[in-house]
PyMOL Python script that loads the backbone (N, CA, C, O; Angstrom):
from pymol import cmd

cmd.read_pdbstr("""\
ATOM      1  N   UNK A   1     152.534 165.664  96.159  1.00  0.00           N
ATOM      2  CA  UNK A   1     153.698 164.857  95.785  1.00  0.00           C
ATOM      3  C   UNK A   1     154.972 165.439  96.398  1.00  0.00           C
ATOM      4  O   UNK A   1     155.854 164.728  96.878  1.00  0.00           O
ATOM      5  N   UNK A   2     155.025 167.046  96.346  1.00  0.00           N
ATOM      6  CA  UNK A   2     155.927 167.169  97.208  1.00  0.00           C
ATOM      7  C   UNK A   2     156.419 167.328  98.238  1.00  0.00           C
ATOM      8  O   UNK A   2     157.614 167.354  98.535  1.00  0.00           O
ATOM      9  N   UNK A   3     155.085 167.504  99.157  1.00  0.00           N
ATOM     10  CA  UNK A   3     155.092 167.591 100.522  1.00  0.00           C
ATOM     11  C   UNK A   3     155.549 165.734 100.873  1.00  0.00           C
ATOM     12  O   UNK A   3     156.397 165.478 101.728  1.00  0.00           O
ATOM     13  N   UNK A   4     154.945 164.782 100.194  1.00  0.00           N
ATOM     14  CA  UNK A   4     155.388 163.086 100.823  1.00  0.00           C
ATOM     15  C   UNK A   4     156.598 163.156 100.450  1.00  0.00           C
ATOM     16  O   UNK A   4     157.226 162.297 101.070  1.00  0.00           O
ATOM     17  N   UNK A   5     157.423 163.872  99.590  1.00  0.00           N
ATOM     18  CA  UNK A   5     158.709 163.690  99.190  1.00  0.00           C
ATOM     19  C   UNK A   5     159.564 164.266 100.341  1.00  0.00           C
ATOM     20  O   UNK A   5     160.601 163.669 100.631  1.00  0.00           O
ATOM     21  N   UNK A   6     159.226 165.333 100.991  1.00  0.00           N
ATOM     22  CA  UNK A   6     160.068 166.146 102.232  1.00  0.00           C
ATOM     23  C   UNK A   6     159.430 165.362 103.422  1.00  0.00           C
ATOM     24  O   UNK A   6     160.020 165.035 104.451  1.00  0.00           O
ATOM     25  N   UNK A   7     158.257 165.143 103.139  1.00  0.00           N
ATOM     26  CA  UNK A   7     157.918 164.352 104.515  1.00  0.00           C
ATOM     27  C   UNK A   7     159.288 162.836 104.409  1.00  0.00           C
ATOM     28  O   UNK A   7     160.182 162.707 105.245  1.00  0.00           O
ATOM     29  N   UNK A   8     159.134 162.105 103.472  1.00  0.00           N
ATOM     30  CA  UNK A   8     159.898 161.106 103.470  1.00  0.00           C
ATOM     31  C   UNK A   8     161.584 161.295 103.420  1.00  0.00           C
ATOM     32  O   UNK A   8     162.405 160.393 103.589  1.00  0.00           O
ATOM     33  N   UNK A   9     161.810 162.440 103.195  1.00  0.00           N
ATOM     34  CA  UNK A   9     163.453 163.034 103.353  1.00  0.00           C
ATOM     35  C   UNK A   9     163.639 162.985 104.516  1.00  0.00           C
ATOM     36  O   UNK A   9     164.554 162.300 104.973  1.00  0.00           O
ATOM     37  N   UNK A  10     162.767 163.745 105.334  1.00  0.00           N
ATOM     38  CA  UNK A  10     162.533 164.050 106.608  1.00  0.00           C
ATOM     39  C   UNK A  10     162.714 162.913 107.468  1.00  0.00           C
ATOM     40  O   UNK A  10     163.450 163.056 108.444  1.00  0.00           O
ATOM     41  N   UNK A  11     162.064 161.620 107.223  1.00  0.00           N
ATOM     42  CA  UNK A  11     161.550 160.736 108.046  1.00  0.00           C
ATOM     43  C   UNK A  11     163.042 159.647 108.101  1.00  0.00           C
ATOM     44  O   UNK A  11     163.423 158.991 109.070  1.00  0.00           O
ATOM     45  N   UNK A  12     163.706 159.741 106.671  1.00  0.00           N
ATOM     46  CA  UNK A  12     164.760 158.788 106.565  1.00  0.00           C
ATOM     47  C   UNK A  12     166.273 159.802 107.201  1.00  0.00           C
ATOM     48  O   UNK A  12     167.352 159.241 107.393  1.00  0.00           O
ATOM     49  N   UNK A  13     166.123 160.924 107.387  1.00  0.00           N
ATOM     50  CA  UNK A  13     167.635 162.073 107.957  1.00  0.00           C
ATOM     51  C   UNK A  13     167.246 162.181 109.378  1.00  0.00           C
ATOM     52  O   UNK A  13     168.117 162.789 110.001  1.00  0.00           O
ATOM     53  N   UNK A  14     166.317 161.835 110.067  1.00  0.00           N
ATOM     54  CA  UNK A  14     166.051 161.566 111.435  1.00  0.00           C
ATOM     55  C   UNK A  14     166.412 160.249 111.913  1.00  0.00           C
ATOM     56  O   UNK A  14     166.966 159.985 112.981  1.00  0.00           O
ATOM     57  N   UNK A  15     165.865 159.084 110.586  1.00  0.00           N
ATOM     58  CA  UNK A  15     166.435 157.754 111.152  1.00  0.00           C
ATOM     59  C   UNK A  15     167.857 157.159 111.063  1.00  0.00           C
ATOM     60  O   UNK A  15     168.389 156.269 111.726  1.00  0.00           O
ATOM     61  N   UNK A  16     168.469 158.178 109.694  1.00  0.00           N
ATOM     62  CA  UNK A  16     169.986 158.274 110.020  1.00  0.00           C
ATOM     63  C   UNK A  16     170.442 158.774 111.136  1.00  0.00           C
ATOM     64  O   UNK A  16     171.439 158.270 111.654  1.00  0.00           O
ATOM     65  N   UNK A  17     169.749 159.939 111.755  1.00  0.00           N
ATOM     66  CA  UNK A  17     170.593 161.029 112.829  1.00  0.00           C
ATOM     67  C   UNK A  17     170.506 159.642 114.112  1.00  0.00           C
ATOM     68  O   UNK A  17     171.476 159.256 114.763  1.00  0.00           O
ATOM     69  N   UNK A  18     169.020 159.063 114.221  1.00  0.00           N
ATOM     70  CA  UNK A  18     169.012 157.843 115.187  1.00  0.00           C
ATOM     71  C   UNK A  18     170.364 157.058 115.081  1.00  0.00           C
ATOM     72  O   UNK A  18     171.237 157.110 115.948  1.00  0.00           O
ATOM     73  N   UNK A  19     170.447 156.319 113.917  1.00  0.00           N
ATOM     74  CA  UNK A  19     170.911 154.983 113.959  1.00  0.00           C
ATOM     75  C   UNK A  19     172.443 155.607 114.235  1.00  0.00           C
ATOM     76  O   UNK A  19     173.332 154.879 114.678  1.00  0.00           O
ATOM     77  N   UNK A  20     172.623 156.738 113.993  1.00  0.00           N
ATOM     78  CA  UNK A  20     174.378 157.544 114.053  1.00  0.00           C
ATOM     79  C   UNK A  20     174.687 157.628 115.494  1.00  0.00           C
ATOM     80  O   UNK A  20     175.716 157.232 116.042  1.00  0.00           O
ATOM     81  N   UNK A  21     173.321 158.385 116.220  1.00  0.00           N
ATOM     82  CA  UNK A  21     173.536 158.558 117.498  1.00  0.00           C
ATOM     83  C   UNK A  21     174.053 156.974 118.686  1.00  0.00           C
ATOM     84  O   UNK A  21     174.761 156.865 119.687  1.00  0.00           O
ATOM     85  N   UNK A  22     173.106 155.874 117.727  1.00  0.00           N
ATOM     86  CA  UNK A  22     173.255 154.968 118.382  1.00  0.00           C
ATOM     87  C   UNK A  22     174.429 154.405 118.474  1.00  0.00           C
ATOM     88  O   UNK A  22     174.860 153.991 119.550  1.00  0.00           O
ATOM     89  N   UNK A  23     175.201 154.310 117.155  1.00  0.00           N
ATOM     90  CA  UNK A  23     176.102 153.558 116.938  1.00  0.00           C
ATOM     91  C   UNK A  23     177.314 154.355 117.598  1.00  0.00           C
ATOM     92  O   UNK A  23     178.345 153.732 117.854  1.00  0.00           O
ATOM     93  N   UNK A  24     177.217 155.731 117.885  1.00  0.00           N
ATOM     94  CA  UNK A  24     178.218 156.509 118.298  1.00  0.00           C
ATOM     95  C   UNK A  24     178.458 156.003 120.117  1.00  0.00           C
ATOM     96  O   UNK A  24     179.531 155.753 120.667  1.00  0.00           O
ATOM     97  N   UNK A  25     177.154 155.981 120.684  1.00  0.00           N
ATOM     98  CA  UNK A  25     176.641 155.426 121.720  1.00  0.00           C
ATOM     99  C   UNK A  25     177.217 154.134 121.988  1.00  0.00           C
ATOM    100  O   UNK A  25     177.780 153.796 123.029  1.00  0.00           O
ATOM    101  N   UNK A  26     177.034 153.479 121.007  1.00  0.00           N
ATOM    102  CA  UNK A  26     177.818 151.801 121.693  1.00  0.00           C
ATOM    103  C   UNK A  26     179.385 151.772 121.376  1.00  0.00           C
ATOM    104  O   UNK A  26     180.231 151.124 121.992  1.00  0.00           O
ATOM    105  N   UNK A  27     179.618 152.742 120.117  1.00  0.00           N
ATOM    106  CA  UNK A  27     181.407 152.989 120.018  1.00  0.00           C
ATOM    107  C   UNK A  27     182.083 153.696 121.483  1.00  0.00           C
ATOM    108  O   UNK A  27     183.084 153.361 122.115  1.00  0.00           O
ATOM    109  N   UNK A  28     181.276 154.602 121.678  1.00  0.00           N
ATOM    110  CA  UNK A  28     182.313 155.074 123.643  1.00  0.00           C
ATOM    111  C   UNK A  28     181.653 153.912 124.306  1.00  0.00           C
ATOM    112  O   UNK A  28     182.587 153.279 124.797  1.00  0.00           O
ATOM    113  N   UNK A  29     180.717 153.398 124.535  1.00  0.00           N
ATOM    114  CA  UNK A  29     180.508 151.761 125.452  1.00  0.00           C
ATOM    115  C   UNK A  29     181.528 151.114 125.139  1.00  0.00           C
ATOM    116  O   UNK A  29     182.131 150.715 126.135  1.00  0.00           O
ATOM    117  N   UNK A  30     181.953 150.854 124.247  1.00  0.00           N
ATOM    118  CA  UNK A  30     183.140 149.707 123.941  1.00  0.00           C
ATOM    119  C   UNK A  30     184.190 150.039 124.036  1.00  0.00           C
ATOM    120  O   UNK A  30     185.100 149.331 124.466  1.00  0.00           O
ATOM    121  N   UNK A  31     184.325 151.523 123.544  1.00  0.00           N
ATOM    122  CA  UNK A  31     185.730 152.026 124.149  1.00  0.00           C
ATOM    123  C   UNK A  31     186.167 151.914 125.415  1.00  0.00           C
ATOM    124  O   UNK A  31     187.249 151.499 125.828  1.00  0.00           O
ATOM    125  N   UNK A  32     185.014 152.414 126.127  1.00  0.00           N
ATOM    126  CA  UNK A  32     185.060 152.199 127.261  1.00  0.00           C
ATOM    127  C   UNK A  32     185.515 151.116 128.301  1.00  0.00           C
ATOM    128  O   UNK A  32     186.492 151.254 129.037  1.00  0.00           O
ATOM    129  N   UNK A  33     184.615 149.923 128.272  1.00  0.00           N
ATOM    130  CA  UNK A  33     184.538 148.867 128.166  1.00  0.00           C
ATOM    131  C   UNK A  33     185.887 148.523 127.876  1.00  0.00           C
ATOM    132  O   UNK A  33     186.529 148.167 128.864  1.00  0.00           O
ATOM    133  N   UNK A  34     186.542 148.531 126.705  1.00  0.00           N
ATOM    134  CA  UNK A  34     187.849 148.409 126.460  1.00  0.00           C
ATOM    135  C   UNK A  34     189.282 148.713 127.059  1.00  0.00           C
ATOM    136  O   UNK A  34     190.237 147.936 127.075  1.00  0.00           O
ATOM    137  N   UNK A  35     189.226 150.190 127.619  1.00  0.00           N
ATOM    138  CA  UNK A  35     190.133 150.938 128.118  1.00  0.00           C
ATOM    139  C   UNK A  35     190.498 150.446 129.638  1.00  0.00           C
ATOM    140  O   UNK A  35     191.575 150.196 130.180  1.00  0.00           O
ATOM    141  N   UNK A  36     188.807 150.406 130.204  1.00  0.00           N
ATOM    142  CA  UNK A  36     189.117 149.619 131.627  1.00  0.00           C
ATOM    143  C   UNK A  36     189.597 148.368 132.157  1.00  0.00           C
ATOM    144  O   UNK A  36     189.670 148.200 133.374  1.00  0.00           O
TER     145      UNK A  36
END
""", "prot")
cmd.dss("prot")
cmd.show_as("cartoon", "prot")
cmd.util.cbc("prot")
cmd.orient("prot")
């Protein structure tokens, strides 16, 4: 029980670190995009 509990901590603070990286990713695209 507590190993699926860190496994599943685990699995959802990676898909935050994803979805952060991404969104950080299309914020300088648009800045970008913007500035020029």
């Amino acid at each position: 029980m507590l190993i699926s509990a860190s496994e599943h901590s685990a699995q959802s603070s990676s898909i935050k670190s994803q979805l952060h990286m991404t969104r950080n990713r299309l914020g300088l695209e648009f800045i970008a995009s913007f500035n020029s």
